[in-house]
C-alpha positions in Angstrom: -7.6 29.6 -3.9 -7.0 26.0 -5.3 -6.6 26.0 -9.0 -9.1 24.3 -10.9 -6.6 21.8 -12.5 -4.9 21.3 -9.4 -8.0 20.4 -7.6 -9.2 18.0 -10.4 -6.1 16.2 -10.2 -6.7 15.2 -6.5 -10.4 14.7 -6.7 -9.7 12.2 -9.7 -7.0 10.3 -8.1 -8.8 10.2 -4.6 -12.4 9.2 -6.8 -10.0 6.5 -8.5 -8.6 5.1 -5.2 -12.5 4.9 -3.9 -12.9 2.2 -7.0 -10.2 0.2 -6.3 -10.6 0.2 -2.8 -14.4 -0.7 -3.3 -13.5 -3.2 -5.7 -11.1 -5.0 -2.9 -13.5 -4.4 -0.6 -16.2 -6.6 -2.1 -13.9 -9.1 -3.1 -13.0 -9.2 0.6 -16.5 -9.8 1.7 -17.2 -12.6 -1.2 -13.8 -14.0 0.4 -12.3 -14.5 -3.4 -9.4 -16.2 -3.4 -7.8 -13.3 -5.4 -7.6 -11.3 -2.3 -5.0 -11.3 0.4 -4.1 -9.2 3.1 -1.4 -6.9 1.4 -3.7 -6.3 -1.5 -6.5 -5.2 0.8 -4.2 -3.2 3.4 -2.9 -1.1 0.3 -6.7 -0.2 -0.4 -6.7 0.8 3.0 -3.5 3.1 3.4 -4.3 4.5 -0.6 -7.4 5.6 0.9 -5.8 7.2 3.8 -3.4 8.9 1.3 -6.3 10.3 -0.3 -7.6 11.4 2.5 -4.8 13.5 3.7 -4.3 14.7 0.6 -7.4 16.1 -0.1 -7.9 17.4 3.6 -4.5 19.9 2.4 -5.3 20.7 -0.3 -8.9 21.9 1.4 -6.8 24.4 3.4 -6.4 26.7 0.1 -9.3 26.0 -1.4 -12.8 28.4 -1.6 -16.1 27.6 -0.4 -17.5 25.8 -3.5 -14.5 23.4 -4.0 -14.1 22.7 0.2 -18.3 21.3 -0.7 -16.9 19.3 -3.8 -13.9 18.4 -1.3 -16.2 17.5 1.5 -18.4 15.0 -0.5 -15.3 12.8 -1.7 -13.6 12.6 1.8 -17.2 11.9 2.9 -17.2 8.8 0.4 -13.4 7.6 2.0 -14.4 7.8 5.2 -17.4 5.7 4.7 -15.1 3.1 2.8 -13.1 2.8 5.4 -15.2 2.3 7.9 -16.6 -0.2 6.0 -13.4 -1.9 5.9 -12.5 -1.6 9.2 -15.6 -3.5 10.3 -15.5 -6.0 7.6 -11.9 -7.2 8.3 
């Protein structure tokens, strides 16, 4: 079993990766001049981070937190399709 700590930790970071990566994300779309390529591949790769992150840390973890888990990679995964269409 994941410790509850542990866990938090990785759901955070992965919840605070979502943000940014929405954030560039939109700013992509409204084609802000603020945006480049780098900036908005870095979204990209921190979200796959995240991902693979919180698809490990899933192995050890108990029903409850894999259903906490589940609904964060659910949120990546739908970001980055997003961006994959969008670029």
């Amino acid at each position: 079993m994941t410790e509850h700590q542990s866990l938090r930790t990785f759901l955070d970071r992965a919840e605070q990766v979502i943000a940014y990566a929405k954030e560039q994300n939109d700013l992509y779309n409204r084609q802000e001049p603020q945006i480049d390529d780098v900036t908005y591949s870095t979204a990209q790769q921190q979200l796959e981070e995240a991902y693979i992150d919180l698809q490990k840390v899933s192995q050890s973890s108990n029903a409850q937190q894999r259903e906490e888990i589940q609904r964060v990679v659910s949120q990546i995964l739908d970001l980055q399709n997003d961006m994959i269409i969008d670029e």
